[in-house]
C-alpha positions in Angstrom: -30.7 16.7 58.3 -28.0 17.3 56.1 -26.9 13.6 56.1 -30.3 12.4 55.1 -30.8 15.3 52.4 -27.4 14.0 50.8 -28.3 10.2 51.2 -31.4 11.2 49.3 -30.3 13.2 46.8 -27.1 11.0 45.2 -29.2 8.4 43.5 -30.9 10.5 41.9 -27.6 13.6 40.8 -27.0 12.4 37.6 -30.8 12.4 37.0 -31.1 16.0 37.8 -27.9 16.8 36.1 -29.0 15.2 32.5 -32.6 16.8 33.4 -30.7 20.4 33.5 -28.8 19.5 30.5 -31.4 18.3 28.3 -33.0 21.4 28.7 -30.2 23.9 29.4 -28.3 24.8 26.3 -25.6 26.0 27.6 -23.1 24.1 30.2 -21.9 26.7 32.4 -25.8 28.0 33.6 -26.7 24.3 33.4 -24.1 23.5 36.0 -25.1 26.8 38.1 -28.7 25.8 37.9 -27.9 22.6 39.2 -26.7 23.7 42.1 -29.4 26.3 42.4 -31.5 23.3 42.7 -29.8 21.5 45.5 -29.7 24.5 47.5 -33.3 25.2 46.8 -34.3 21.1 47.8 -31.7 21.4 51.2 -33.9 24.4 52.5 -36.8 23.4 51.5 -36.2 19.3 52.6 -38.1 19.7 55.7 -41.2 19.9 53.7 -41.4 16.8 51.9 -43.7 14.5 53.5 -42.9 11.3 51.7 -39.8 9.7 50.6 -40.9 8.2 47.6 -41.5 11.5 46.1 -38.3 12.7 46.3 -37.1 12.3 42.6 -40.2 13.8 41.6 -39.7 16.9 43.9 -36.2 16.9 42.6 -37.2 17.0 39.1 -40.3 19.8 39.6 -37.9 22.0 41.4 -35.6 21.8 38.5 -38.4 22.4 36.0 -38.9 25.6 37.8 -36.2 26.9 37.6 -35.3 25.8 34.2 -38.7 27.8 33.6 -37.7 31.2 35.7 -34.3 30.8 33.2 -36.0 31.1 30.2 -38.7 33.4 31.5 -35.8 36.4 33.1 -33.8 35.6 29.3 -37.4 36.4 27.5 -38.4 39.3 29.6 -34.9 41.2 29.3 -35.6 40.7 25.3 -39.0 42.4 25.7 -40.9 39.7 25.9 -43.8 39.4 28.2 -43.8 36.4 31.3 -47.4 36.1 30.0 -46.2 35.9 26.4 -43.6 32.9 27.1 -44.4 30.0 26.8 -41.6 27.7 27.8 -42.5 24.7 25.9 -44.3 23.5 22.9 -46.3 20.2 23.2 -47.5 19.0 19.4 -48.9 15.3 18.6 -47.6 13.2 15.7 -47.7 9.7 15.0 -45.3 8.8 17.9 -47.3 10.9 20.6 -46.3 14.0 22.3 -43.1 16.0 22.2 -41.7 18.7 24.0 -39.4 21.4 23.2 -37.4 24.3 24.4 -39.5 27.2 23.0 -36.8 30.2 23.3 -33.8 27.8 23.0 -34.9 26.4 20.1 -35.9 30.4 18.6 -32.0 31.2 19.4 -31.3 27.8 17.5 -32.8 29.1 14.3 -30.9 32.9 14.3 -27.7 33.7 13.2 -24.4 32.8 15.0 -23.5 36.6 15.2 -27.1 37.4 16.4 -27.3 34.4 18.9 -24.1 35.3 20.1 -24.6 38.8 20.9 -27.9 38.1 22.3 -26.2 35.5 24.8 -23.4 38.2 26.0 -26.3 40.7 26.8 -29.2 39.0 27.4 -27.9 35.9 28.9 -24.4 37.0 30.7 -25.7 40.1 31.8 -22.8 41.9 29.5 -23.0 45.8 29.4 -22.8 47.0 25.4 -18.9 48.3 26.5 -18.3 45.2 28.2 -19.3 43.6 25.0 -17.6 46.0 22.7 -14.4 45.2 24.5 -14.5 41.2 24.2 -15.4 41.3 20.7 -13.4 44.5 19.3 -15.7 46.4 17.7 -16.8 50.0 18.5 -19.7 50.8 20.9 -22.2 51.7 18.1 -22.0 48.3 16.6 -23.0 46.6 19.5 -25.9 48.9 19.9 -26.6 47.8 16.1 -26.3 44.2 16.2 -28.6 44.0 19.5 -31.3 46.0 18.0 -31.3 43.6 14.7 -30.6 40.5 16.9 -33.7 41.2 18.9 -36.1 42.1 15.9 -35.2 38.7 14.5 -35.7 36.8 17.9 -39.2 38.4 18.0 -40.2 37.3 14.1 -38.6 34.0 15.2 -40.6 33.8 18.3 -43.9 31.6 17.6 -45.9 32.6 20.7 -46.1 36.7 21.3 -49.3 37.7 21.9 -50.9 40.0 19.6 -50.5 43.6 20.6 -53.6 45.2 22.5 -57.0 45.2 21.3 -56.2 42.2 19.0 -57.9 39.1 21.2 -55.9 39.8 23.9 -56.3 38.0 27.3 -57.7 40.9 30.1 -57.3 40.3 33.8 -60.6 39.2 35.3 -61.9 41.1 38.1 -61.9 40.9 41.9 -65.4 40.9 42.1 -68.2 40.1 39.6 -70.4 43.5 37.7 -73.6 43.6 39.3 -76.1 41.8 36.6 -79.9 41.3 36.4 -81.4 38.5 34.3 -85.1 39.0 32.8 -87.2 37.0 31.1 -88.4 38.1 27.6 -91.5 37.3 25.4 -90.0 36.6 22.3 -89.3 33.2 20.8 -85.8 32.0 21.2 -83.1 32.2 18.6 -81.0 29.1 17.1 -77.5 29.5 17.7 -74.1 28.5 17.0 -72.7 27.3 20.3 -68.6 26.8 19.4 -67.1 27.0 22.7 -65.6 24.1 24.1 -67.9 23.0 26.8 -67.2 23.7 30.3 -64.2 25.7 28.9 -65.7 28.7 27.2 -63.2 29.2 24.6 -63.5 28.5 20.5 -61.1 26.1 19.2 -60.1 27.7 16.5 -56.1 29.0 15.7 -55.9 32.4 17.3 -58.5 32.5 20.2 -57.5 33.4 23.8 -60.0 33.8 26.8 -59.7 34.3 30.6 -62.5 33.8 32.8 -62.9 33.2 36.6 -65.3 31.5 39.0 -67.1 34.0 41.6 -68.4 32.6 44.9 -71.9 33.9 46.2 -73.1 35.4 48.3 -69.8 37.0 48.3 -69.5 37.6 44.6 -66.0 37.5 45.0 -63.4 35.9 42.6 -62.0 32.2 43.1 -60.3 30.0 40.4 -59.4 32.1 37.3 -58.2 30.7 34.2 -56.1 32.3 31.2 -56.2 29.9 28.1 -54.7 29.9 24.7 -55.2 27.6 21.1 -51.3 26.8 20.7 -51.6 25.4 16.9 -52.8 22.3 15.3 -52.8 18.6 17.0 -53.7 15.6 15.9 -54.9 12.6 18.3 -55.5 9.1 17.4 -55.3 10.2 13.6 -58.3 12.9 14.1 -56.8 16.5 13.6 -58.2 19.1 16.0 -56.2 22.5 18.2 -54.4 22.5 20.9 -55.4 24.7 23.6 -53.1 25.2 26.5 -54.6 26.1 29.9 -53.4 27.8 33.1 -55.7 27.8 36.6 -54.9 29.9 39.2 -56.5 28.9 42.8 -58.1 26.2 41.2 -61.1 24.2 43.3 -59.7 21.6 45.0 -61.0 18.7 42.9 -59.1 20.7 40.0 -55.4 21.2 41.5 -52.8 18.7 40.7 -48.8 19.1 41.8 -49.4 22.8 42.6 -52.2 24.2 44.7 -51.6 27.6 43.1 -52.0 26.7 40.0 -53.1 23.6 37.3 -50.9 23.9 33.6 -53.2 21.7 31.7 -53.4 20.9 27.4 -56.3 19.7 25.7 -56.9 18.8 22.1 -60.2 19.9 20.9 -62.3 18.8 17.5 -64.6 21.3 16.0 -67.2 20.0 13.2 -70.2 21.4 11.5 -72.1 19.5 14.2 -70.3 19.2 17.1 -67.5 20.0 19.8 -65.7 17.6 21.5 -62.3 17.1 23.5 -60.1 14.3 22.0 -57.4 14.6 24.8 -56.6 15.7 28.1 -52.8 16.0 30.0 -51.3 17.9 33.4 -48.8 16.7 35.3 -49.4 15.0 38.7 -47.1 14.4 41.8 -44.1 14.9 38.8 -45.6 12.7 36.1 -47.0 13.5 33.0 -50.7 11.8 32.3 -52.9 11.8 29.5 -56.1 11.0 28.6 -58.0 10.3 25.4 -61.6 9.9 23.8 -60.0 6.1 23.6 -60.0 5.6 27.2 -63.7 4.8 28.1 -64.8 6.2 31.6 -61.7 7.6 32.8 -62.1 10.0 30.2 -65.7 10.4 29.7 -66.1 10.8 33.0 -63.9 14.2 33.4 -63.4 15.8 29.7 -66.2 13.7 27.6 -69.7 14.8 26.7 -72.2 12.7 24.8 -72.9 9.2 23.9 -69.6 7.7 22.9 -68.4 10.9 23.6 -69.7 12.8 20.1 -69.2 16.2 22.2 -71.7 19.3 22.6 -74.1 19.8 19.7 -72.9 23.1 18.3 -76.3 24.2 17.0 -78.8 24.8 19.6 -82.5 25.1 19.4 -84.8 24.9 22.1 -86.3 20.7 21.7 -88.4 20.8 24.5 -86.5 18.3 26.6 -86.0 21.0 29.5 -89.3 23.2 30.0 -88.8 26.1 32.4 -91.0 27.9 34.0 -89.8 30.7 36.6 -87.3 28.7 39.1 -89.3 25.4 38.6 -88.0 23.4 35.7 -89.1 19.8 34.8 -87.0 17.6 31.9 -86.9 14.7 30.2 -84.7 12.9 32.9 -82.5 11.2 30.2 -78.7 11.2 30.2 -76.8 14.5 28.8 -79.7 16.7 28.8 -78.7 20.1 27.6 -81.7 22.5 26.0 -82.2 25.9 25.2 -85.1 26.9 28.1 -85.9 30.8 27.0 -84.4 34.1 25.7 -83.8 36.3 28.2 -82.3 40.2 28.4 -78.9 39.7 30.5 -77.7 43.4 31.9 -73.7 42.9 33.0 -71.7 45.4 34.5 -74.1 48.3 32.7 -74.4 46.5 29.4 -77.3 44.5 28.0 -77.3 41.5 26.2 -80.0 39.0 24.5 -79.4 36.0 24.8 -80.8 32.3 25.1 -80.5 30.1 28.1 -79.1 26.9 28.1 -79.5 24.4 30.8 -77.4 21.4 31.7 -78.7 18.7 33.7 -78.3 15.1 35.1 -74.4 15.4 32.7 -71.0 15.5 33.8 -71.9 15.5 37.9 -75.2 13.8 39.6 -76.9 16.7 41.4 -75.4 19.6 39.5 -77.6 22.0 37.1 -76.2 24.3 35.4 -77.4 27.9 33.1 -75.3 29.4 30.6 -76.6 32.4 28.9 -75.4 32.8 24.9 -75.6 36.1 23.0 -76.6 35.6 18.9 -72.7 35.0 18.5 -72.6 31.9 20.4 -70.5 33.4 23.1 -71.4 33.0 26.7 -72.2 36.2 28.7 -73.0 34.5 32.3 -72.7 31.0 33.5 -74.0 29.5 36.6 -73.9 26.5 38.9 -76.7 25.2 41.2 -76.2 22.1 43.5 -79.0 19.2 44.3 -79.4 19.6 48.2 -77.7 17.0 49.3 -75.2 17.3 46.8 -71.7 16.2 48.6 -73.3 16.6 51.6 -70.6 14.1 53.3 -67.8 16.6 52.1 -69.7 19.6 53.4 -71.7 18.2 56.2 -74.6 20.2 55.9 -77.3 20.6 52.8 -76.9 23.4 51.1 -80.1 25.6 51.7 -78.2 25.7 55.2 -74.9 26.0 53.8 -75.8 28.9 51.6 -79.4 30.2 52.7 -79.4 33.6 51.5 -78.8 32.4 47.6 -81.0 31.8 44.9 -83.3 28.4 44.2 -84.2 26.3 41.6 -86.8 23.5 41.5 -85.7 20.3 39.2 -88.2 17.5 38.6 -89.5 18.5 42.5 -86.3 18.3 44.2 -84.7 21.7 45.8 -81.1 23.4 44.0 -79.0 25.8 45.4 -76.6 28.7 43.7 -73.3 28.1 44.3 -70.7 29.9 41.8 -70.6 31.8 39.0 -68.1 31.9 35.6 -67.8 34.9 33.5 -65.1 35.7 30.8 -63.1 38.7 29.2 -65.8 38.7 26.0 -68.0 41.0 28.3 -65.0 43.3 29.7 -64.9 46.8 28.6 
């Protein structure tokens, strides 16, 4: 094996060396994470099922650990592994760059404050151990790292705001009970500003989790933790870029990693609408985009609308989708999506009013969907319901036999079927 690793791996050393480099400032823990990476490859050789991929692998295995080196450096300078963010993607007229988020912070400091940083933080230096290279007493050491460190952390574009300031919560294991009743009253317009599908408002500042729960089992699947980096601009239209992380993502959502699915998008809010302009995530090692220029392979996956003009952001009901109980009739046009009824939504021992809004015959054939907005726009409860014979040759059975105890809707007389749920950290305690 070890012949074959090494026949592998020469063509593509000086590859993985200028990788390391490039994003490695310094040359002495470039060189050591190179060979961390070799190491890490040998042992774990016997999993690589094609040779072709090898490069790739190569290259995400040095990522990683290029990652865990800037992540253990940020988190012995108080910084929180769900504060760093290890790169910065922005758009500008020659597309998108990427850059060293805590090397380039270190870049911008001081050469005294860098320096002592690197000895401590870095080297793993004890404050004597530093006192003694640099000939100064104890104290000043102890000085210099407590200024050094304030100045990384004004320097440092991505800290979180401290608690109770829009900060991302943990979803739960399992979703609060909730009831959903009908109300008499008329229901009200609203401002709908979440990106659809996504849940959170592009705007500079916003954070949001929220997680997928299976039923019957109520039980917590794909989770997602998502932030609005900073301004982007695609194509010459200015919108945010939001940066997203999935963890367990649904099959049909996992790319290199079936743990988890890094993913960027650039989002346009307007008076009148919501749309995505671009879409990127790395697959099998490569880095792919997609853009509101690229007709269906877009549309098809991150579009919404004719010619992709996005969600209408304010909603009244128009009478396209008329609900009554479970049975609900429609227009049968393409991108359907209607306010169908207020209803009172009681979540985890709170209560909410709010409007429903259905989506039908939109981004999937055979899916329906409810999503239930309080008077701020936000969603409170989401869910999914599949057409019978929805992927029926994936799951070999329909799904009133595939999931008999849950809930059913009637749409335009043919049978749907609850399947998941999606709730987010707005209705956490």
């Amino acid at each position: 094996m070890m012949k074959e690793f090494e026949a592998m791996l020469v063509p593509h050393l000086g590859a993985l060396e200028r990788f390391v480099k490039f994003k490695i400032h310094n040359p002495q823990d470039a060189e050591d994470i190179v060979q961390e990476v070799c190491l890490t490859a040998f042992r774990s050789f016997p999993l690589l099922k094609k040779e072709e991929a090898f490069k790739a692998w190569l290259i995400s295995i040095a990522r990683n650990k290029c990652n865990d080196y800037y992540r253990k450096s940020a988190e012995r300078m108080h910084l929180s592994l769900d504060d760093l963010q290890e790169s910065v993607l922005t758009f500008g007229r020659f597309g998108r760059s990427t850059q060293s988020v805590v090397g380039e912070t270190l870049d911008r400091l001081g050469e005294r404050e860098k320096q002592i940083l690197y000895l401590h933080y870095f080297k793993d230096l004890s404050v004597d151990d530093i006192a003694a290279r640099l000939s100064v007493p104890v104290g000043t050491v102890k000085s210099r790292l407590y200024y050094a460190r304030l100045s990384f952390k004004r320097q440092y574009p991505y800290l979180q705001e401290p608690k109770g300031e829009n900060q991302m919560r943990k979803m739960p294991e399992r979703i609060p009970e909730y009831t959903i009743e009908q109300m008499d009253q008329a229901p009200f317009a609203v401002r709908w500003e979440e990106v659809m599908g996504w849940f959170i408002v592009p705007k500079l500042g916003e954070k949001l989790a929220w997680a997928m729960y299976d039923f019957p089992e109520k039980t917590r699947t794909e989770h997602c933790y998502m932030q609005v980096t900073g301004r982007a601009e695609v194509h010459g239209i200015e919108g945010v870029e939001i940066a997203a992380s999935e963890y367990d993502p649904m099959e049909c959502n996992r790319t290199d990693n079936a743990e988890q699915t890094d993913r960027r998008f650039v989002v346009q809010l307007t008076d009148t609408h919501c749309r995505i302009l671009a879409e990127t995530h790395k697959e099998n090692g490569v880095t792919k985009y997609y853009t509101f220029l690229d007709g269906d392979a877009f549309l098809n996956n991150w579009g919404f609308g004719e010619d992709n003009c996005g969600n209408a952001v304010n909603l009244t009901a128009k009478g396209d989708i008329i609900r009554d109980g479970n049975r609900i009739t429609t227009a049968k046009k393409d991108f359907l999506l209607d306010v169908v009824g207020r209803y009172k939504v009681t979540i985890g021992g709170k209560a909410y009013d709010t409007v429903c809004v259905m989506d039908t015959y939109t981004y999937i054939d055979g899916a329906v969907t409810e999503q239930y907005l309080d008077q701020n726009g936000r969603t409170i409860l989401w869910r999914r319901f599949n057409r019978n014979d929805w992927g029926k040759e994936r799951y070999g059975k329909p799904w009133t036999e595939l999931l008999p105890e849950n809930e059913r809707l009637t749409v335009d007389g043919e049978t749907y079927v609850h399947w998941y749920d999606c709730i987010t950290d707005y209705i956490l305690p």
